[in-house]
CHARMM internal coordinates of N, CA and C (Angstrom, degrees):
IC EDIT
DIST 1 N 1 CA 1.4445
DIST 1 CA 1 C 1.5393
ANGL 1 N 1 CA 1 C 108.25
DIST 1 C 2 N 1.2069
ANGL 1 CA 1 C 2 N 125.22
DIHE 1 N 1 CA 1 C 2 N 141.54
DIST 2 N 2 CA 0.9378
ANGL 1 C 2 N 2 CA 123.51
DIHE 1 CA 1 C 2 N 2 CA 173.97
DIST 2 CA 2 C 1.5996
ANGL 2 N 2 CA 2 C 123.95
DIHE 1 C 2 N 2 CA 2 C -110.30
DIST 2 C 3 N 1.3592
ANGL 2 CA 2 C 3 N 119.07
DIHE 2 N 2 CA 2 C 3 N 138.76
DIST 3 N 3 CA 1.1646
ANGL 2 C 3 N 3 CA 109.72
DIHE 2 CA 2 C 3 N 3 CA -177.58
DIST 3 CA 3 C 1.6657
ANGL 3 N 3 CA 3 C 120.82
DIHE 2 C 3 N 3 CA 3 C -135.66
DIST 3 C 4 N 1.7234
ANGL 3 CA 3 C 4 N 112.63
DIHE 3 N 3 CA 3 C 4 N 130.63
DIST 4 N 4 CA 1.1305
ANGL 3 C 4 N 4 CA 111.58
DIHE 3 CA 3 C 4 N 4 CA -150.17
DIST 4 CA 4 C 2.1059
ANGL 4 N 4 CA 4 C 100.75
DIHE 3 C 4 N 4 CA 4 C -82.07
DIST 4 C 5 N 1.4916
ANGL 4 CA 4 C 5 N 108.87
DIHE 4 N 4 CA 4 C 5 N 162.68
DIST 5 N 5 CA 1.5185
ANGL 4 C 5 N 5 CA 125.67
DIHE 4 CA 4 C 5 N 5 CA -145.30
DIST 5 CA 5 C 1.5656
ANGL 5 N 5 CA 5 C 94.20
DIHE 4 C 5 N 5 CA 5 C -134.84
DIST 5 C 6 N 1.6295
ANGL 5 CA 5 C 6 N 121.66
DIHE 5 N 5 CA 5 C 6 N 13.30
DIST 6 N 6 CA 1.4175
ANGL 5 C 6 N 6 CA 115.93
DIHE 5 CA 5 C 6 N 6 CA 178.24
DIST 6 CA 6 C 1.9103
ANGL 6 N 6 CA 6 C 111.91
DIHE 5 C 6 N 6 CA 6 C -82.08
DIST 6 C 7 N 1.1211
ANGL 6 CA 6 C 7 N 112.67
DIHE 6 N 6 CA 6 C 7 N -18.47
DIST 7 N 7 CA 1.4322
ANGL 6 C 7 N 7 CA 111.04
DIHE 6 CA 6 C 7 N 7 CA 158.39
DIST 7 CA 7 C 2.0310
ANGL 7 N 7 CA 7 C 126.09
DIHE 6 C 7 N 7 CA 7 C -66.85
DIST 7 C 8 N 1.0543
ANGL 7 CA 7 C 8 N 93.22
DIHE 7 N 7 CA 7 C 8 N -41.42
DIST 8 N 8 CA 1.9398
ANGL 7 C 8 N 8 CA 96.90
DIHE 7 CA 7 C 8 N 8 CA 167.60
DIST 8 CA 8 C 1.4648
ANGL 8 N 8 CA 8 C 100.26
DIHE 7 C 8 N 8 CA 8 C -72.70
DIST 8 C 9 N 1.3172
ANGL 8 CA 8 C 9 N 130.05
DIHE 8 N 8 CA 8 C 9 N -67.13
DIST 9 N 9 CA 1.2614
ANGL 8 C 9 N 9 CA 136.21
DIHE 8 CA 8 C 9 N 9 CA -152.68
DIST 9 CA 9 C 1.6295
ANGL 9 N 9 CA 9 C 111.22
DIHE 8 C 9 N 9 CA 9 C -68.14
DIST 9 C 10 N 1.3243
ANGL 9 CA 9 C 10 N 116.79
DIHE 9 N 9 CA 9 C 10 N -14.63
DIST 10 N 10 CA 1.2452
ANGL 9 C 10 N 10 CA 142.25
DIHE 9 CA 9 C 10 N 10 CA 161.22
DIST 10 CA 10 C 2.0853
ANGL 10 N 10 CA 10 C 108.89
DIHE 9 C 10 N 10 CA 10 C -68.82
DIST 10 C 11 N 1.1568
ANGL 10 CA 10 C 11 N 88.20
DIHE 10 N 10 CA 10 C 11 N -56.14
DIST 11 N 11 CA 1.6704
ANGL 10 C 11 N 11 CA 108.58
DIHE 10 CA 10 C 11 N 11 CA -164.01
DIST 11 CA 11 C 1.3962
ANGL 11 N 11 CA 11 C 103.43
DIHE 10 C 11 N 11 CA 11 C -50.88
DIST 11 C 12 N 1.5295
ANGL 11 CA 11 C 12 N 104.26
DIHE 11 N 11 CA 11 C 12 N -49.77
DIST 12 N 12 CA 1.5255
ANGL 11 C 12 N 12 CA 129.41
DIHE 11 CA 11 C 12 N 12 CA -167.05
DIST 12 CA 12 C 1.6674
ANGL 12 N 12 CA 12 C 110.49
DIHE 11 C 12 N 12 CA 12 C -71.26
DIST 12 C 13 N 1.2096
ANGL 12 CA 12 C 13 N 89.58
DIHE 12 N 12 CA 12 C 13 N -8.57
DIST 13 N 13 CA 1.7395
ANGL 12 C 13 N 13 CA 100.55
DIHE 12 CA 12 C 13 N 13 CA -166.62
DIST 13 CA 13 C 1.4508
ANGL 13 N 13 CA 13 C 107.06
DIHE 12 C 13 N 13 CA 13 C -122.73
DIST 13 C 14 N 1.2218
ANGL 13 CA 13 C 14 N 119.09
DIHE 13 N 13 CA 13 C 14 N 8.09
DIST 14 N 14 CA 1.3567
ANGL 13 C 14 N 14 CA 123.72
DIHE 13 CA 13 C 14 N 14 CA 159.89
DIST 14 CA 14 C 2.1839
ANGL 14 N 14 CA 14 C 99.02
DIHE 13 C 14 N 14 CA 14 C 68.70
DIST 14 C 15 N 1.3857
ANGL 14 CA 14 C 15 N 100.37
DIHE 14 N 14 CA 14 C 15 N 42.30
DIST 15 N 15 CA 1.3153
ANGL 14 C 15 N 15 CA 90.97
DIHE 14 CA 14 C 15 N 15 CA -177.22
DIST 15 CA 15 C 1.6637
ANGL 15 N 15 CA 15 C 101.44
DIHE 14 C 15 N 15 CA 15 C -121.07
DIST 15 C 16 N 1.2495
ANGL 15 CA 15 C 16 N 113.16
DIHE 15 N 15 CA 15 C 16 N 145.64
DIST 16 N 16 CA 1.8211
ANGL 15 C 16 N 16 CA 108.37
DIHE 15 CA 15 C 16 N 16 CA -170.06
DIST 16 CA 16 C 1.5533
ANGL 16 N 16 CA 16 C 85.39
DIHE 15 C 16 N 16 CA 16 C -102.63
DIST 16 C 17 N 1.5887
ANGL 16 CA 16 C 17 N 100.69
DIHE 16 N 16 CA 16 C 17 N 166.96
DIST 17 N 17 CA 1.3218
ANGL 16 C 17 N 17 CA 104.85
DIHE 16 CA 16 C 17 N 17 CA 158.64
DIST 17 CA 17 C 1.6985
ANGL 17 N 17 CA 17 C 127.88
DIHE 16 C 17 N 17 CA 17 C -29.04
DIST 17 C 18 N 1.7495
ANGL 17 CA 17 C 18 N 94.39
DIHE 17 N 17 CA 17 C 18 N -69.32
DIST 18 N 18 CA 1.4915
ANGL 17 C 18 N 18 CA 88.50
DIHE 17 CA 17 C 18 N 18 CA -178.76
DIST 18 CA 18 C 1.3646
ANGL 18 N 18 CA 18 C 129.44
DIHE 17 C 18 N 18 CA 18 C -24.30
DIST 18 C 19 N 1.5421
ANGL 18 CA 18 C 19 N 82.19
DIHE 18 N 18 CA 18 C 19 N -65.42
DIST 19 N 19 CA 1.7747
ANGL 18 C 19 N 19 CA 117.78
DIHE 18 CA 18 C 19 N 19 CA -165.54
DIST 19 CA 19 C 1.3775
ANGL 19 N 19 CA 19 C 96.35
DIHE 18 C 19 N 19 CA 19 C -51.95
DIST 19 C 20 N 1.3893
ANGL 19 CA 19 C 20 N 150.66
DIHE 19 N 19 CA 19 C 20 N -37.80
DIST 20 N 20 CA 1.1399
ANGL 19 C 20 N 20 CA 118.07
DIHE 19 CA 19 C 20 N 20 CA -150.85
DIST 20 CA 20 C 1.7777
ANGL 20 N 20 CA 20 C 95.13
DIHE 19 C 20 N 20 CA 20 C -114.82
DIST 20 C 21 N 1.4841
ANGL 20 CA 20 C 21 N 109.80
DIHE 20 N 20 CA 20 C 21 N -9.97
DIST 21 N 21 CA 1.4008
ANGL 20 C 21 N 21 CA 114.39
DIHE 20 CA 20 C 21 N 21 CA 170.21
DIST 21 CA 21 C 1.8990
ANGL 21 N 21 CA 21 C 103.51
DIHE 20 C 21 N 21 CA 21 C -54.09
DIST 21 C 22 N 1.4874
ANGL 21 CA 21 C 22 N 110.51
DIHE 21 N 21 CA 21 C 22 N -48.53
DIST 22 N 22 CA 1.3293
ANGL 21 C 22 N 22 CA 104.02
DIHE 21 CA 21 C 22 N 22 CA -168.72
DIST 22 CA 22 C 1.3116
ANGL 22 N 22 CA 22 C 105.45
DIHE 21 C 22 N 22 CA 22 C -77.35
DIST 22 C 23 N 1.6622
ANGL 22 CA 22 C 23 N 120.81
DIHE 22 N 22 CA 22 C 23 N -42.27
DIST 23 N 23 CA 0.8572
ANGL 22 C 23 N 23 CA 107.58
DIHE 22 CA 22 C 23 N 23 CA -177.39
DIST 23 CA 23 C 2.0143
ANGL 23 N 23 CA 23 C 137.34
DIHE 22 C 23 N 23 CA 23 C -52.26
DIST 23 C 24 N 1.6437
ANGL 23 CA 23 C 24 N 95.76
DIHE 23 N 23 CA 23 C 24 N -32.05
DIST 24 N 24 CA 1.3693
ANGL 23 C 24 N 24 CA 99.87
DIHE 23 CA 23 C 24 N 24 CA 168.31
DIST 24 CA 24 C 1.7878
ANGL 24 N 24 CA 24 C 118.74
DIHE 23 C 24 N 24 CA 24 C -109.42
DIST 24 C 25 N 1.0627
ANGL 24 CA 24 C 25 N 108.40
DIHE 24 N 24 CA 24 C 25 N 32.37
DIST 25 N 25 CA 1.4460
ANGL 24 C 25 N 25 CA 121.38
DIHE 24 CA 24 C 25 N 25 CA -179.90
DIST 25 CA 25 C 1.2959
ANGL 25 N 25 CA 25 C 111.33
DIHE 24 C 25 N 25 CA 25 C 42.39
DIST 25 C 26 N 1.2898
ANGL 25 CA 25 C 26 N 140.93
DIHE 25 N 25 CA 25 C 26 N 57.36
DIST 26 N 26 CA 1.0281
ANGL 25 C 26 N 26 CA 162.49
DIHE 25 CA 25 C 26 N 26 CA -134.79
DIST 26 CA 26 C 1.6609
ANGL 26 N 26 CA 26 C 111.00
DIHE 25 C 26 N 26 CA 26 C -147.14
DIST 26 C 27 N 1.1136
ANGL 26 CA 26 C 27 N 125.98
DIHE 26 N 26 CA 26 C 27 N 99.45
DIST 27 N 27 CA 1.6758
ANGL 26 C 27 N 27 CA 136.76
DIHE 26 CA 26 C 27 N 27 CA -172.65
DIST 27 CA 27 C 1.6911
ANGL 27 N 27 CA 27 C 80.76
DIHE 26 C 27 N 27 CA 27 C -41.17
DIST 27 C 28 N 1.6949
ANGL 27 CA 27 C 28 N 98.26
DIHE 27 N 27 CA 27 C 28 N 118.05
DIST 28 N 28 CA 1.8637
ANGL 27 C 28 N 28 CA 107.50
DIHE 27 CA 27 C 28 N 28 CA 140.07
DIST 28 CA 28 C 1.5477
ANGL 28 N 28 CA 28 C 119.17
DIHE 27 C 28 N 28 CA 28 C -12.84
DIST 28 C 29 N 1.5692
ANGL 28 CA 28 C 29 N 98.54
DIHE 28 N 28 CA 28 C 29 N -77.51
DIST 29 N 29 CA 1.4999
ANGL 28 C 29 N 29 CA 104.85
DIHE 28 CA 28 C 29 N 29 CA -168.94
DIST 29 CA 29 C 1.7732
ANGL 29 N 29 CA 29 C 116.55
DIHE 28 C 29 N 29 CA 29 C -64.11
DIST 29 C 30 N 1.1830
ANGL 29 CA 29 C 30 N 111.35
DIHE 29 N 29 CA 29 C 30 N -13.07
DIST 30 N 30 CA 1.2970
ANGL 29 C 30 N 30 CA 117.70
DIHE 29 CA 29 C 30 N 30 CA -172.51
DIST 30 CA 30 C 1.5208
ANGL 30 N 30 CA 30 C 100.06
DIHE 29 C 30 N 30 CA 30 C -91.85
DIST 30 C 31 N 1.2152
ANGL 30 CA 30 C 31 N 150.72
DIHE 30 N 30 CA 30 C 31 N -39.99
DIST 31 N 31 CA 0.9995
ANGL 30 C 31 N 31 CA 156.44
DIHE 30 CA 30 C 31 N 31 CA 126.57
DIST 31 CA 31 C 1.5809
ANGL 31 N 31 CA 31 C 121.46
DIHE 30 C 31 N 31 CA 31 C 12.74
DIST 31 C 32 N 1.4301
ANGL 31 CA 31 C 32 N 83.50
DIHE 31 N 31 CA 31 C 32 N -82.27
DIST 32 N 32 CA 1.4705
ANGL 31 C 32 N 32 CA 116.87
DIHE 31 CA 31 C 32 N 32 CA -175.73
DIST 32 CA 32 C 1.9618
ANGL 32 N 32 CA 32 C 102.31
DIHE 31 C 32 N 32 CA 32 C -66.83
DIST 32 C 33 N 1.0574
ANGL 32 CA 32 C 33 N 102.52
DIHE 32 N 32 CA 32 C 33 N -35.47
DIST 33 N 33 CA 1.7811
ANGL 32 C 33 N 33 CA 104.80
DIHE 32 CA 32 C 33 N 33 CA 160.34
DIST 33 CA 33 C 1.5968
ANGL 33 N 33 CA 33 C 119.65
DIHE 32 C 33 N 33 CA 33 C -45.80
DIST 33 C 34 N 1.3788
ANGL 33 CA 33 C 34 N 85.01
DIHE 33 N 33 CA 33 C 34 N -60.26
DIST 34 N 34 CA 1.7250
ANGL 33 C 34 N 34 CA 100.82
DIHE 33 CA 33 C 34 N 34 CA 163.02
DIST 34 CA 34 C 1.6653
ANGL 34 N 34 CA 34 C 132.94
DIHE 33 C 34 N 34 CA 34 C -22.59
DIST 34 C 35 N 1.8731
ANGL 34 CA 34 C 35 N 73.69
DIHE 34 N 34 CA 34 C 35 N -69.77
DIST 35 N 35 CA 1.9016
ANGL 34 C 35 N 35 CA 86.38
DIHE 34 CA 34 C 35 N 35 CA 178.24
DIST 35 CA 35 C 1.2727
ANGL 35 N 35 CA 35 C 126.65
DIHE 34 C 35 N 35 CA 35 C -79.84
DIST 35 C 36 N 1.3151
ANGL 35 CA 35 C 36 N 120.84
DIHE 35 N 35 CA 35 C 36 N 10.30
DIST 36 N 36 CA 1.2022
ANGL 35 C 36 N 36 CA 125.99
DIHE 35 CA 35 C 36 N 36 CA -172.72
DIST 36 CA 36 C 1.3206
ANGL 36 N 36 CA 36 C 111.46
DIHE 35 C 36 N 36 CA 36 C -118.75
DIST 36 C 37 N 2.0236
ANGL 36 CA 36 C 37 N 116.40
DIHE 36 N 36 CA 36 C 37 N -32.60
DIST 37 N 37 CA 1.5221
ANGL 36 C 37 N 37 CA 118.25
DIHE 36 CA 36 C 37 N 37 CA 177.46
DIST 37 CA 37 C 1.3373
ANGL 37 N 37 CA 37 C 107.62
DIHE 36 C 37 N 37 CA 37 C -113.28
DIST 37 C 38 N 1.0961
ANGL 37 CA 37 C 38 N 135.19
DIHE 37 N 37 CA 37 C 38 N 58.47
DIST 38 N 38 CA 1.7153
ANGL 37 C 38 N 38 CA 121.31
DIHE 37 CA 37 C 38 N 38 CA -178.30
DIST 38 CA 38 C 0.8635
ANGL 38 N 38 CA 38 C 134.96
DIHE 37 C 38 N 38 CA 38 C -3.34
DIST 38 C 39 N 1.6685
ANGL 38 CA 38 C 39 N 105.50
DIHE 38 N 38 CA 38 C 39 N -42.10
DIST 39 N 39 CA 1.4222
ANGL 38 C 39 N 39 CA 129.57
DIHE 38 CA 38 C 39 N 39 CA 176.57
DIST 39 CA 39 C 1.3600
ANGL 39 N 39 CA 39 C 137.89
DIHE 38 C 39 N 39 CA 39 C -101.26
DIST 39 C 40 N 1.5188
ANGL 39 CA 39 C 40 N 79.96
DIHE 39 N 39 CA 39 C 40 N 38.04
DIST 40 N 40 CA 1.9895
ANGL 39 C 40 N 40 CA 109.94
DIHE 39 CA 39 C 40 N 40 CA -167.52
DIST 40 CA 40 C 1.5798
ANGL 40 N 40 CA 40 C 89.50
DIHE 39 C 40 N 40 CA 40 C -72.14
DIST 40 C 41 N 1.7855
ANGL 40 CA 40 C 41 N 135.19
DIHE 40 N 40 CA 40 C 41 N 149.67
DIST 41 N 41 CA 0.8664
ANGL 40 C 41 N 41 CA 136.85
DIHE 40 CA 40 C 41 N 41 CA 166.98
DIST 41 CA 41 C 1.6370
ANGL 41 N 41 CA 41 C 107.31
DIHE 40 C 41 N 41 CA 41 C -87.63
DIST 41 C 42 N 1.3377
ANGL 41 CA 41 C 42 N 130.55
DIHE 41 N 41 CA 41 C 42 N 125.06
DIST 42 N 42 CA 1.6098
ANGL 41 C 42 N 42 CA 136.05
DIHE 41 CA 41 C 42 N 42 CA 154.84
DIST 42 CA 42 C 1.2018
ANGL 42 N 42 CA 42 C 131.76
DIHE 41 C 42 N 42 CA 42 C -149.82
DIST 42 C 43 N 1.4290
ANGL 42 CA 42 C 43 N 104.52
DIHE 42 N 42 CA 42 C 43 N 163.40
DIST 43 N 43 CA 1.3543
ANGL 42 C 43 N 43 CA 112.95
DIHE 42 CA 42 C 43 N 43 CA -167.06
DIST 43 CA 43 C 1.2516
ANGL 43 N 43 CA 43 C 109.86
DIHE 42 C 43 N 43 CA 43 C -63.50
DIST 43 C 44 N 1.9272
ANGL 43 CA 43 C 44 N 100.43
DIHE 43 N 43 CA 43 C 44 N 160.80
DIST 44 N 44 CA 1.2646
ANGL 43 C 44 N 44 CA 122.69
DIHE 43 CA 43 C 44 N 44 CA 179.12
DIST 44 CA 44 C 1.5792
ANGL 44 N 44 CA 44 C 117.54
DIHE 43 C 44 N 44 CA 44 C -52.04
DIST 44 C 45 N 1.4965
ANGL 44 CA 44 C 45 N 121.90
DIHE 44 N 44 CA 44 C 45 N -43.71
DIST 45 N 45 CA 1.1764
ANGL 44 C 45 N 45 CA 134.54
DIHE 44 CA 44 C 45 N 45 CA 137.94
DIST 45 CA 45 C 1.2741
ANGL 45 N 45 CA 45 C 130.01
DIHE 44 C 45 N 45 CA 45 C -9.85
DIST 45 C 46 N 1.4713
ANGL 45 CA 45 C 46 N 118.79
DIHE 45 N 45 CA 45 C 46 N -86.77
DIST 46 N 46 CA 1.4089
ANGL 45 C 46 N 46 CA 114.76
DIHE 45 CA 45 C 46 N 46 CA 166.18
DIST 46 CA 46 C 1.2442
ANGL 46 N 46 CA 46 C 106.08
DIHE 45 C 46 N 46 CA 46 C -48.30
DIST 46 C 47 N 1.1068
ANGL 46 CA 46 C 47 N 132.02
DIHE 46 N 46 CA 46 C 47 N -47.52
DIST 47 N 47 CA 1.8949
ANGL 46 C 47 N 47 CA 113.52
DIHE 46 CA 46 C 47 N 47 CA -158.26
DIST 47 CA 47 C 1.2666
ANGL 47 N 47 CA 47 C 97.01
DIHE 46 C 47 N 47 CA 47 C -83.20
DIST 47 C 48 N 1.0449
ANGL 47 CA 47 C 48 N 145.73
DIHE 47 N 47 CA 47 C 48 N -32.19
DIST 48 N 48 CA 1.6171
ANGL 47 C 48 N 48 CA 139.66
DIHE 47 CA 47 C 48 N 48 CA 157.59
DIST 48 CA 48 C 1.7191
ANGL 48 N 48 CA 48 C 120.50
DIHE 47 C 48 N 48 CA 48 C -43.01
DIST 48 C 49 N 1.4033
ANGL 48 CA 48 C 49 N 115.47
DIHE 48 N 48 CA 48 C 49 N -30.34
DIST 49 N 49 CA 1.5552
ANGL 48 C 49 N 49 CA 129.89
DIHE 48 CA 48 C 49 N 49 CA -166.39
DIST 49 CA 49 C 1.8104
ANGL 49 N 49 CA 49 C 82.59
DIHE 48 C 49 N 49 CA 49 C -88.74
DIST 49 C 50 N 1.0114
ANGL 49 CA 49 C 50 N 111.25
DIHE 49 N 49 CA 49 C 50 N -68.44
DIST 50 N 50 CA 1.2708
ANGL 49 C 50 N 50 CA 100.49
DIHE 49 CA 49 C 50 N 50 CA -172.55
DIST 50 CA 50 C 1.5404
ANGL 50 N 50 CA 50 C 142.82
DIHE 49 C 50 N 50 CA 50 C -71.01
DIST 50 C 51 N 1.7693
ANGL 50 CA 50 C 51 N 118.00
DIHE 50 N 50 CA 50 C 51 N -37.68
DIST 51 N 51 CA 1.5709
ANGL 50 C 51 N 51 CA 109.07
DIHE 50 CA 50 C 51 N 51 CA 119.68
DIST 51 CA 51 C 1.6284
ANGL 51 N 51 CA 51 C 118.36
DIHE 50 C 51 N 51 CA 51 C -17.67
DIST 51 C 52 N 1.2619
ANGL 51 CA 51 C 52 N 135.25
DIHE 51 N 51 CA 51 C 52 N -81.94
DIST 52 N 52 CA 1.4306
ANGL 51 C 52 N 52 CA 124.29
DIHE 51 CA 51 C 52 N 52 CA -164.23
DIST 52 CA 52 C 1.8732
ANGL 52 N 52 CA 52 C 115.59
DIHE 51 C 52 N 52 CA 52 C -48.36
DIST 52 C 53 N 1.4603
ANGL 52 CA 52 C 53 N 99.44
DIHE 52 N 52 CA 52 C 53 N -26.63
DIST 53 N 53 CA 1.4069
ANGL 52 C 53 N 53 CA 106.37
DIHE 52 CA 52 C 53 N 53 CA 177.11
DIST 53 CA 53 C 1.1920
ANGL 53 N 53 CA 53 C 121.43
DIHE 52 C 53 N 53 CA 53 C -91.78
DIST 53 C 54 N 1.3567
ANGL 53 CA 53 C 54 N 118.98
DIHE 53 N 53 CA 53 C 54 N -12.60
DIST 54 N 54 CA 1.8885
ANGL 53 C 54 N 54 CA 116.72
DIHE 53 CA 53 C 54 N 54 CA 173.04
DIST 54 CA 54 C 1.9308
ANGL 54 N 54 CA 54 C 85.23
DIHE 53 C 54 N 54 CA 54 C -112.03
DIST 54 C 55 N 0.5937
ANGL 54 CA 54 C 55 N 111.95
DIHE 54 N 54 CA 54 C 55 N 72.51
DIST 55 N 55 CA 2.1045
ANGL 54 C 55 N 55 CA 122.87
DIHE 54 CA 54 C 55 N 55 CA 179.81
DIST 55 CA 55 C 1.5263
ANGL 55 N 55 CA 55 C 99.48
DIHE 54 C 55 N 55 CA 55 C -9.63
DIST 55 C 56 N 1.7587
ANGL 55 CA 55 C 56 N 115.05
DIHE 55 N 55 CA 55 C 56 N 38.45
DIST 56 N 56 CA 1.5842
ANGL 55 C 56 N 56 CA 91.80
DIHE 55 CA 55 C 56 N 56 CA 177.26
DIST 56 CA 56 C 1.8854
ANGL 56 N 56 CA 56 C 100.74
DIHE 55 C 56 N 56 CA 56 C -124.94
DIST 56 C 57 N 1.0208
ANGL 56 CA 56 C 57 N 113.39
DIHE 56 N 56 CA 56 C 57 N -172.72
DIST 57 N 57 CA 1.9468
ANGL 56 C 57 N 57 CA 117.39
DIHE 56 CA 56 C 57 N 57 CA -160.14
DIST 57 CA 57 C 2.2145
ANGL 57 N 57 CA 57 C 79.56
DIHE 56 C 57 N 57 CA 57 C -75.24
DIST 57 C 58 N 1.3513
ANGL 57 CA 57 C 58 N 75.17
DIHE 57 N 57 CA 57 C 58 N 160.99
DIST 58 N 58 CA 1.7164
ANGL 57 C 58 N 58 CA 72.42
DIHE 57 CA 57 C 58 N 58 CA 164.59
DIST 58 CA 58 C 1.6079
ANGL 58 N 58 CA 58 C 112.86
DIHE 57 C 58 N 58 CA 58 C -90.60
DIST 58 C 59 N 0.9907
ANGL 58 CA 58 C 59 N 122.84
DIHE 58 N 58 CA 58 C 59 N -21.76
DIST 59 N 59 CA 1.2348
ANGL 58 C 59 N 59 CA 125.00
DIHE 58 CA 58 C 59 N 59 CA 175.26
DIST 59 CA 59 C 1.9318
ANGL 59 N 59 CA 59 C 113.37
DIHE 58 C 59 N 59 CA 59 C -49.06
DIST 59 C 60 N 1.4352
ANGL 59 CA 59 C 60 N 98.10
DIHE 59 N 59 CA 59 C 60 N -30.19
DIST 60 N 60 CA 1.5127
ANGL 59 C 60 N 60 CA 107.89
DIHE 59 CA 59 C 60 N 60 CA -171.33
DIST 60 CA 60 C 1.6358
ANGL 60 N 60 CA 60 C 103.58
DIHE 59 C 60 N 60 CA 60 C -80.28
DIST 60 C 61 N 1.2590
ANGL 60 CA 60 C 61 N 106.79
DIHE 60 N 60 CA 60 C 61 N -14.70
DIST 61 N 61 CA 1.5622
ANGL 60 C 61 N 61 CA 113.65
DIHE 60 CA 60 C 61 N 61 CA 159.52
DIST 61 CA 61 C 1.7516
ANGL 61 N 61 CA 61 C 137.88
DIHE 60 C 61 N 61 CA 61 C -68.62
DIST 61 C 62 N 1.2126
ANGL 61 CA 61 C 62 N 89.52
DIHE 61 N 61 CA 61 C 62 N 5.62
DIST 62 N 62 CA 1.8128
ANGL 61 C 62 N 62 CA 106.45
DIHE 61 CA 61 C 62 N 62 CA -159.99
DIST 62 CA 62 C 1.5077
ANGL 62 N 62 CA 62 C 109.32
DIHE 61 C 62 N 62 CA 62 C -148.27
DIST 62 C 63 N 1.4539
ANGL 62 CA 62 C 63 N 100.22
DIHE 62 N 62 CA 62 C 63 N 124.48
DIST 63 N 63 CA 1.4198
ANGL 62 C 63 N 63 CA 113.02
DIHE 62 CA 62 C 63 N 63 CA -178.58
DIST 63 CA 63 C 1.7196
ANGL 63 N 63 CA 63 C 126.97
DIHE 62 C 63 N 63 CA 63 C -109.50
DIST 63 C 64 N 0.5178
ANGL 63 CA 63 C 64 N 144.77
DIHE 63 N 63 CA 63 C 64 N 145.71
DIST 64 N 64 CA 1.5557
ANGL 63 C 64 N 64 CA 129.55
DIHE 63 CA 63 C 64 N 64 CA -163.42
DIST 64 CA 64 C 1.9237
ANGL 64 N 64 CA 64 C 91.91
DIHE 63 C 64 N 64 CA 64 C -122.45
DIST 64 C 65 N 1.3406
ANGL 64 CA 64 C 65 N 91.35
DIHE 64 N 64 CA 64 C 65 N 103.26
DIST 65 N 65 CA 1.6236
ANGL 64 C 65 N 65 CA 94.81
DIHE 64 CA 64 C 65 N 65 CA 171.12
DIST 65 CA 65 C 1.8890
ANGL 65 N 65 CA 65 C 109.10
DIHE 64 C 65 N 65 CA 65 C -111.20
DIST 65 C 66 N 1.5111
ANGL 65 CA 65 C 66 N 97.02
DIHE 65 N 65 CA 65 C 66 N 129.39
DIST 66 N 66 CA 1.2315
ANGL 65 C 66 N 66 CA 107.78
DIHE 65 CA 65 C 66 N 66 CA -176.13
DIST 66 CA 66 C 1.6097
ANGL 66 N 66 CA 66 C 100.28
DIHE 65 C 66 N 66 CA 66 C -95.10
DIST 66 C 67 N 1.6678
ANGL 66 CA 66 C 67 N 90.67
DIHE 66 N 66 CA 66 C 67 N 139.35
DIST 67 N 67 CA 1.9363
ANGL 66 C 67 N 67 CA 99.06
DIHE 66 CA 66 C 67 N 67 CA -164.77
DIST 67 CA 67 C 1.7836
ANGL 67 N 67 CA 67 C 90.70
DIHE 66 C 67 N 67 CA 67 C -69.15
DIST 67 C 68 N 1.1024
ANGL 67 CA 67 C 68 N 113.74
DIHE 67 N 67 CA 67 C 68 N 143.02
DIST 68 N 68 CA 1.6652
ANGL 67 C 68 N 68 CA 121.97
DIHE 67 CA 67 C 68 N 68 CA 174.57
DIST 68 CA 68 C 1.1573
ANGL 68 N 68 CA 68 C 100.13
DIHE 67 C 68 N 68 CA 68 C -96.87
DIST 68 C 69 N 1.4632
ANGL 68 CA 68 C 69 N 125.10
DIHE 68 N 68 CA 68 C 69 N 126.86
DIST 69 N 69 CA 1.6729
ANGL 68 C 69 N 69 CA 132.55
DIHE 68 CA 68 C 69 N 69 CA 155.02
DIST 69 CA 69 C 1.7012
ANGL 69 N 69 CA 69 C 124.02
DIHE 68 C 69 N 69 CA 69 C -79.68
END
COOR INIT
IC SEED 1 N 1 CA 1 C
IC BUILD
């Protein structure tokens, strides 16, 4: 499963919601989807817009958590 890391990588970077909504042109509410479901499904697009706006790879946005039994 994968789970997205744009709320820390944001945090760490001193970027608020707003700020990084405008900054990566990125719908508010879609954003804010973000920070609330980790495991929100989106496009390559968005995670590219927003990578370009916290200056890190998008890959550094994405975590691969294996379900533990």
């Amino acid at each position: 499963m994968i789970r997205l890391r744009v709320k820390e990588v944001a945090q760490e970077k001193g970027f608020s919601l707003g700020k990084l909504s405008r900054a990566s042109d990125v719908a508010y509410n879609t954003v804010k989807a973000i920070y609330r479901n980790p495991y929100k499904e989106v496009t390559t697009t968005t995670l590219n817009k927003l990578a370009s706006a916290l200056g890190v790879r998008a890959s550094e946005l994405l975590e691969d958590v294996s379900e533990q039994t």
